[in-house]
C-alpha positions as CSV (number, residue, x, y, z in Angstrom):
1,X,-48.4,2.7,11.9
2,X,-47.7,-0.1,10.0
3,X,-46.3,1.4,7.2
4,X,-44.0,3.3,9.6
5,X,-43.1,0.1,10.9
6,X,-42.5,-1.5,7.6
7,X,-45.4,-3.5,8.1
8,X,-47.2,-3.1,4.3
9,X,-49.6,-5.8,4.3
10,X,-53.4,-4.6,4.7
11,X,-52.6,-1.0,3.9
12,X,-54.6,-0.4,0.8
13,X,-52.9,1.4,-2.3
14,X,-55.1,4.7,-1.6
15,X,-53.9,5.3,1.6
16,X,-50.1,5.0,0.3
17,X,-51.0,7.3,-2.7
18,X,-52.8,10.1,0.5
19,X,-49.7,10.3,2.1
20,X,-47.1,9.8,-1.2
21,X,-48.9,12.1,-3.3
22,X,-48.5,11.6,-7.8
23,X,-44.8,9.6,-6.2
24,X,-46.6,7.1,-4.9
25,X,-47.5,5.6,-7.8
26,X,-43.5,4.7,-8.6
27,X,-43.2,3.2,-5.4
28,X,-46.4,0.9,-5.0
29,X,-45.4,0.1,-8.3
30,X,-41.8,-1.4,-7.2
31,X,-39.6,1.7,-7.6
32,X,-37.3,2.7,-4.6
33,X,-37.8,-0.5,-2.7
34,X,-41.4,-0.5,-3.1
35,X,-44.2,-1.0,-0.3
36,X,-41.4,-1.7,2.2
37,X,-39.3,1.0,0.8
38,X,-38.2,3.9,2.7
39,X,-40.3,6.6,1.2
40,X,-43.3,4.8,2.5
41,X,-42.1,4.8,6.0
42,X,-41.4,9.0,5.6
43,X,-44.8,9.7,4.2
44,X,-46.2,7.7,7.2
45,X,-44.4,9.5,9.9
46,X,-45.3,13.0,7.8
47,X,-49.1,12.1,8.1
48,X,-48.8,12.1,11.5
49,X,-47.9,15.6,11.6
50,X,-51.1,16.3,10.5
51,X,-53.2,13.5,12.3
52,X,-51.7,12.5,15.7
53,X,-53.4,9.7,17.9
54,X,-51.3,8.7,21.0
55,X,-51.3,4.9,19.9
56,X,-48.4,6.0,17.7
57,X,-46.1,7.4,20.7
58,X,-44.0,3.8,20.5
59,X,-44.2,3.8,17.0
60,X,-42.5,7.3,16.3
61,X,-40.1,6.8,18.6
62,X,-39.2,3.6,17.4
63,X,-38.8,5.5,14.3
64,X,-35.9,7.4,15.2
65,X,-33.6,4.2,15.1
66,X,-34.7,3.6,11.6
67,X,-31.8,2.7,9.5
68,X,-32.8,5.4,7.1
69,X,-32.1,9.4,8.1
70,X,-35.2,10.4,6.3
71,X,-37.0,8.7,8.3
72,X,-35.2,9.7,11.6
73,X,-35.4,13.4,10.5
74,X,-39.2,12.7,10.2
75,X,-39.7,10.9,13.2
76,X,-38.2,13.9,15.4
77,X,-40.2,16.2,13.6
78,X,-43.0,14.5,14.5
79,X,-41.8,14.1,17.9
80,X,-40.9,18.0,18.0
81,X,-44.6,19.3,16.1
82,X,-46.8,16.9,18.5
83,X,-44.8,17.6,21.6
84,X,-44.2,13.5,22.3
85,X,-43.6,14.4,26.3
86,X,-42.7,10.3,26.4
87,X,-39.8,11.1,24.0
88,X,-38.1,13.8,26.1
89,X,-38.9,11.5,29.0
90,X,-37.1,8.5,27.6
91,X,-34.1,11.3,27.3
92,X,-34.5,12.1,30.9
93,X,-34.6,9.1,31.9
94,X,-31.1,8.6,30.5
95,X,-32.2,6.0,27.7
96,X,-29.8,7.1,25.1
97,X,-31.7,5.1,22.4
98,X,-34.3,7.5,21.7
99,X,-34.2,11.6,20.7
100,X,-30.7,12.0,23.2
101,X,-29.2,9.3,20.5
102,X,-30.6,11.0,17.3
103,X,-28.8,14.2,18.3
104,X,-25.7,12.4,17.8
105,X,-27.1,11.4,14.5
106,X,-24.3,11.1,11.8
107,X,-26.6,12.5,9.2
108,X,-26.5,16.8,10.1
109,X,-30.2,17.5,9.1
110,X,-31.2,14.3,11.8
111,X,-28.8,15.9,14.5
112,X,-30.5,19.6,13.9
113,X,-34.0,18.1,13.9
114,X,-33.0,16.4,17.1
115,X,-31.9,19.1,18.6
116,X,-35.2,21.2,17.4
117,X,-37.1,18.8,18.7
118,X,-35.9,18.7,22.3
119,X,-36.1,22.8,22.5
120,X,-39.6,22.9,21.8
121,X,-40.4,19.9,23.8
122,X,-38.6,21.8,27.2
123,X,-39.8,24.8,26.3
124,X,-43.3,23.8,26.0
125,X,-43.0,21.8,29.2
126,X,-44.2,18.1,27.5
C-alpha cells in the first residue's frame, strides 16, 4: 500500500524488484521518476491482483483518482478481479469520485476497464 500511495520509504528494494520484475532495476535506480514514479504505483496495484487483503479497499479506490491512467486502469482491474463490493457501493451511493467517475475517464482503456469492472461487480452481486 504504500507504494500505491506513493509512499516509498521503508519498502525495501526486493519487494519493488517482486512486483517490477528485470524493469525494476531502471526505476529504483532513478529512471521514469524513480521510487515515486508511476510504474511503482502499477506494479503495486498489479500485486494485488494476486494477493488481496481488505486493508487495501481505501487504498485501491483511492487509486482510481491517480493522476496517472495506468494506474487508474490498474486500480479498476483490481477493483473488477477482487470484486471491491465498497467500490460499486461508493457508485451507488452516488459518490461520483470513485469507479462511476473513472468510466468517464478521458483515457479509453480506463473508461473500458471501468466499465468491466462495474459488470462483474453487479453481476457477481459484491
Amino acid at each position: 500500500m504504500a507504494l500505491l500511495e506513493a509512499r516509498p520509504g521503508g519498502v525495501s528494494d526486493r519487494l519493488i524488484t517482486v512486483l517490477g520484475g528485470e524493469p525494476a532495476r531502471y526505476v529504483r535506480d532513478g529512471g521514469e521518476g524513480g521510487r515515486t514514479g508511476y510504474w511503482p504505483r502499477v506494479w503495486a496495484a498489479r500485486g494485488l491482483l494476486y494477493e488481496w487483503d481488505l486493508v487495501a479497499t481505501a487504498a485501491i479506490i483511492g487509486a482510481t483518482r491517480d493522476e496517472v491512467w495506468r494506474v487508474r486502469e490498474m486500480a479498476v482491474k483490481v477493483i473488477a478481479g477482487q470484486q471491491v463490493g465498497d467500490a460499486l457501493d461508493a457508485v451507488a451511493a452516488g459518490r461520483a469520485d470513485e469507479v462511476a467517475r473513472v468510466r468517464a475517464d478521458e483515457v479509453a482503456r480506463v473508461r473500458a476497464a471501468a466499465s468491466r469492472a462495474v459488470t462483474a461487480l453487479t453481476a457477481a452481486g459484491a
